[in-house]
C-alpha positions in Angstrom: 109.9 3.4 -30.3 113.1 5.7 -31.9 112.3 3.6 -34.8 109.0 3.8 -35.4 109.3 7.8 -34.5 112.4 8.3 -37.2 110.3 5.8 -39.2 106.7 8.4 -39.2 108.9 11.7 -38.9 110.3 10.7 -42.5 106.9 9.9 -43.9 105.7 13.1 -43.1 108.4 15.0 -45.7 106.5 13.5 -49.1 103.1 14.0 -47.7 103.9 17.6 -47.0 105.7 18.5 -50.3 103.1 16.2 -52.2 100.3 18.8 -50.5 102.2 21.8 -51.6 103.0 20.4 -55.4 99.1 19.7 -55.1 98.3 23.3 -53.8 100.9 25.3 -56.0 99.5 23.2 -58.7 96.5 24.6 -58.5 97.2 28.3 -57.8 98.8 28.2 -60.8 95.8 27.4 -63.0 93.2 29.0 -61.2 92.1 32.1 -62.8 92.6 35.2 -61.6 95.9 37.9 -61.8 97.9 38.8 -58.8 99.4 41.7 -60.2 95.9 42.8 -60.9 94.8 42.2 -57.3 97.9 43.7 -56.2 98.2 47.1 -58.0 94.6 47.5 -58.2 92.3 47.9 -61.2 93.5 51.0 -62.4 97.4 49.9 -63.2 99.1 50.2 -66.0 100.1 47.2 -67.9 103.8 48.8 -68.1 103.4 48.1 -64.1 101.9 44.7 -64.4 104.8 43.5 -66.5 107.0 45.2 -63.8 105.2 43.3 -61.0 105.2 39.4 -62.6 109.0 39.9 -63.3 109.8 40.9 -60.3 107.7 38.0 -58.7 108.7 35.4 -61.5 105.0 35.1 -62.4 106.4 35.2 -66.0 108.6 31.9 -65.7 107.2 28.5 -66.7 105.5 26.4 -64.2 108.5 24.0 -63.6 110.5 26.8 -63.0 108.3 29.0 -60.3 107.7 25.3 -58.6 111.5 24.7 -58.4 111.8 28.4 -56.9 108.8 27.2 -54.1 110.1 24.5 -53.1 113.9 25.6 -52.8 112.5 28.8 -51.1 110.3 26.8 -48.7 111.6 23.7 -47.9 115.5 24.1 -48.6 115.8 27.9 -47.1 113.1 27.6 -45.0 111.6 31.4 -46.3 107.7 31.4 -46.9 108.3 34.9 -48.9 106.5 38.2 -49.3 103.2 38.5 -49.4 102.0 40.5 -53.2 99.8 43.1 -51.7 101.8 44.5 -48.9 104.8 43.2 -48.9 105.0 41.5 -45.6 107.0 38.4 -44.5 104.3 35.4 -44.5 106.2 33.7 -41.8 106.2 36.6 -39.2 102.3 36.7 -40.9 101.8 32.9 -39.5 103.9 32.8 -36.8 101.9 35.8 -34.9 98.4 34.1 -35.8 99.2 30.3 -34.9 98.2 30.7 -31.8 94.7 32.2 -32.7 94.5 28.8 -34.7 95.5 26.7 -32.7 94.2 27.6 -29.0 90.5 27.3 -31.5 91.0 24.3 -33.1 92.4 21.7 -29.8 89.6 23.5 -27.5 87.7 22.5 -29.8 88.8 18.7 -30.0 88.7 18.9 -26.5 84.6 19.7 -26.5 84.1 17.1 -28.6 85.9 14.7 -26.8 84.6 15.5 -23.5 81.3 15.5 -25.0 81.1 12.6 -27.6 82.7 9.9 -25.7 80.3 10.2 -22.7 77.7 10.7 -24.9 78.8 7.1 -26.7 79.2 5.4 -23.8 75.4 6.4 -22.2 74.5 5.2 -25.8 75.7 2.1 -25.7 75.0 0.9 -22.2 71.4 1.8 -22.5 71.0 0.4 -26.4 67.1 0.3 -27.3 66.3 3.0 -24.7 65.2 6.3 -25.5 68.4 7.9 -24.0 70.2 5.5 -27.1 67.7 7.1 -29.0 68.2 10.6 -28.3 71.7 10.5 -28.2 71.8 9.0 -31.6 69.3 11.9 -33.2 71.2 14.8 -31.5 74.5 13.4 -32.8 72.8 13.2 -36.4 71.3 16.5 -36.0 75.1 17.9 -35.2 76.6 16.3 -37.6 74.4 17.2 -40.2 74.5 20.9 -39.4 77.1 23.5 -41.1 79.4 25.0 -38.1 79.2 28.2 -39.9 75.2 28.2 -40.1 75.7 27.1 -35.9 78.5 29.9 -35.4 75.6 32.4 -37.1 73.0 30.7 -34.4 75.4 31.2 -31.7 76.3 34.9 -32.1 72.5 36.0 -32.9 71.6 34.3 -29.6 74.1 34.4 -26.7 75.9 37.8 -28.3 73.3 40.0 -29.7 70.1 38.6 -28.2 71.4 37.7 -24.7 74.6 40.2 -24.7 76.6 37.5 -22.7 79.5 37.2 -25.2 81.5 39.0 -27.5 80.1 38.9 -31.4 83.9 39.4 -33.0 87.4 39.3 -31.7 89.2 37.4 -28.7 89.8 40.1 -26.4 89.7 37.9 -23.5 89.2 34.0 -22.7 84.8 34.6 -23.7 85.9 35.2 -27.4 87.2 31.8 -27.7 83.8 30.2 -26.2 82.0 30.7 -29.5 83.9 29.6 -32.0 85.2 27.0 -30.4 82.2 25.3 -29.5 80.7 25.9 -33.0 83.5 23.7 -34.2 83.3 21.4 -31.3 79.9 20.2 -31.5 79.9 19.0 -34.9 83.1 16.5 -33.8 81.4 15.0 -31.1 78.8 13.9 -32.8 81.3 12.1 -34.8 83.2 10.7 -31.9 79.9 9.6 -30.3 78.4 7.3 -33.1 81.9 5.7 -32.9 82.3 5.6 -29.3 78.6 3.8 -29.1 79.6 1.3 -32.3 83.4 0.2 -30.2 81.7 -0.4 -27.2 78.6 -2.1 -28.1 81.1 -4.8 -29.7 83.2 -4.5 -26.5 80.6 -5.1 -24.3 79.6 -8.1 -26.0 82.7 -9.7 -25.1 83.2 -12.7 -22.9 85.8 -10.9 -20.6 83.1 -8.3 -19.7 81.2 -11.6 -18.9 83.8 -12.7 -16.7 84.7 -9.5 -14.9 81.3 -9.1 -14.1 80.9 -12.9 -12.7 83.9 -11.5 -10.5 81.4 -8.9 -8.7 83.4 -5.6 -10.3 81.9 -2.9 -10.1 79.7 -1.4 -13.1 82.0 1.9 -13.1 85.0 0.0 -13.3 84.3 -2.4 -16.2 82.6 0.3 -18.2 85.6 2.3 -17.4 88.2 0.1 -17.0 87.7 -2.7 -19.9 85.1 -1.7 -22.2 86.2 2.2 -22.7 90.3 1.3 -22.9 89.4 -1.8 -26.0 86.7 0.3 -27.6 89.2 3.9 -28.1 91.2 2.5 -30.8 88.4 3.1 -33.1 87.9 6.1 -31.8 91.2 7.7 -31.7 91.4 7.3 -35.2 88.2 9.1 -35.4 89.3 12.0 -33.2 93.1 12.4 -35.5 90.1 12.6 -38.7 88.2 15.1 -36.6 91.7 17.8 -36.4 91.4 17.9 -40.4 87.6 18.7 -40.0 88.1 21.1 -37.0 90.9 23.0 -38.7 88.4 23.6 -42.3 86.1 24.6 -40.2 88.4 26.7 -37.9 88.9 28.9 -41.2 85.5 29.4 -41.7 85.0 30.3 -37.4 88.1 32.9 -37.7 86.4 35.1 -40.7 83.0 34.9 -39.0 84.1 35.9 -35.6 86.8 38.1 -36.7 89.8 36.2 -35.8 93.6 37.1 -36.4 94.2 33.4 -37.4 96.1 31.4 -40.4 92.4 30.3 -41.6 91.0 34.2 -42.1 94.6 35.0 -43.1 94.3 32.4 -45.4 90.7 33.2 -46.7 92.2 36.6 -47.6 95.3 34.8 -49.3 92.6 33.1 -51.9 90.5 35.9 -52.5 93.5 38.0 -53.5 95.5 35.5 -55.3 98.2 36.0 -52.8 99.9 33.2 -53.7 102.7 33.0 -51.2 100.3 33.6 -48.4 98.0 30.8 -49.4 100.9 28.3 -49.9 102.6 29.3 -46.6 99.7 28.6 -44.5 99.0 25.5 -46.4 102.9 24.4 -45.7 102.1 25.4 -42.1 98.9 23.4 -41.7 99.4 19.9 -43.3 102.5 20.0 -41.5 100.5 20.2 -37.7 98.0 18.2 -39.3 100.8 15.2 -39.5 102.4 15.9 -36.3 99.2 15.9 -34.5 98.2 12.1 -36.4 101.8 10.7 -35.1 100.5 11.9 -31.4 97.4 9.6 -32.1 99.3 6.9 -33.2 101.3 7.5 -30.0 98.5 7.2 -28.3 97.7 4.2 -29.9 100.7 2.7 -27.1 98.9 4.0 -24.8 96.1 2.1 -24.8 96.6 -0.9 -26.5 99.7 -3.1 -25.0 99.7 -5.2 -28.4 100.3 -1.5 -30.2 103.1 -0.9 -27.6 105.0 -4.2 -28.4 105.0 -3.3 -32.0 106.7 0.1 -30.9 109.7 -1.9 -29.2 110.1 -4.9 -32.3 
């Protein structure tokens, strides 16, 4: 297990910097002048030239990229955002949470509603409740979670009044966005949960457990669900990289102190430590939370967890 831990927490060091190359990559060569953004329109050009020397914005791309990643990765300092000067790592560090509380409540909805949803699926294949769980799962997954978000604020905020429209005040402002992002990822979950367990079912120890006289719970439960989540923990691990994109589009919808509207603003300004620090931040939780699923993977699967002690 130390091993195979060492052996993933090493892997996760070039798919980081190989993300922030990407991303610092492309900053680079999009369009657009920070100093521009910065000072405003009405600058002076003596006061441009100030502002990309000060920032090294005049250095060549090597250069500012050696300067990233000895900032970032050797001293550990996301810098100064351009517009207001501000450390981006006291920036992130006060909006994780936002981001985070959003994004596993919203893995948790669609886990607690696409693997029962699967499961009545596939136990009752040909029926019409296969049917309809199918078409609501394709009519989820096919839907934009900002267009839902939109549907969910013009109905239960301003039409009903029930919940807040921006903000997280209290506990209500999270049920909004986070069940805008959920939905789509159970629908996901679901059509995998119904494919594992329709070949699990088929199975000739399913055949033998129930010539035993077990109980229908127990070998839906206890044999066919525990063989059939392999699949589908791999599934939910692709659903955090989903649920995060679409936790950045939630946050600047609903109004949301997070890393995705922090980030949003980051693009839009050409704030380019602010966009790279959140990126840094958010690949790296997006690889811890895939070595929890393969963790998981033990869990589950007794042949995974032997391969953990070799």
């Amino acid at each position: 297990m130390l091993k195979f831990l060492v052996k993933r927490i090493l892997w996760l060091i070039p798919v980081v910097l190989g993300v922030s190359v990407l991303i610092f990559t492309i900053m680079c060569f999009t369009p657009g002048d920070p100093a521009r953004n910065a000072l405003g329109a009405d600058a002076s050009q003596e006061s441009i030239d100030e502002f990309n020397e000060r920032h090294g914005l005049n250095d060549p791309y090597f250069v500012r990229l050696g300067s990233f990643l000895k900032s970032t990765f050797l001293e550990f300092d996301l810098g100064t955002s351009y517009i207001n000067g501000s450390s981006v790592s006291e920036q992130i560090t006060s909006r994780l949470g936002y981001t985070m509380k959003i994004t596993y409540i919203g893995i948790l909805i669609s886990i607690v509603l696409g693997i029962p949803a699967g499961i009545i699926a596939a136990t009752n294949q040909n029926t019409w409740k296969d049917s309809l769980s199918m078409v609501v799962s394709l009519f989820c997954a096919s839907m934009p979670s900002f267009w839902f978000a939109l549907l969910l604020v013009m109905f239960f905020a301003l039409r009903l009044g029930w919940l807040p429209t921006v903000g997280v005040k209290s506990w209500t402002g999270y049920i909004l966005p986070c069940v805008s992002i959920g939905i789509g990822g159970a629908a996901g979950i679901a059509r995998q949960t119904r494919s594992s367990m329709l070949e699990v079912i088929r199975q000739d120890y399913v055949t033998t457990a129930k010539a035993k006289g077990q109980s229908y719970s127990k070998i839906i439960w206890g044999h066919c669900l525990r063989n059939a989540l392999i699949p589908v923990l791999t599934v939910i691990g692709s659903q955090m990289a989903v649920l995060v994109g679409s936790s950045l589009v939630c946050e600047t919808i609903f109004s949301i102190p997070g890393i995705g509207s922090y980030l949003v603003t980051g693009v839009n300004q050409r704030d380019y430590p602010v966009v790279l620090g959140c990126v840094v931040v958010l690949s790296l939780i997006f690889s811890l939370t895939m070595l929890c699923v393969d963790l998981m993977y033990a869990a589950v699967d007794p042949r995974f967890r032997n391969i953990l002690k070799s």
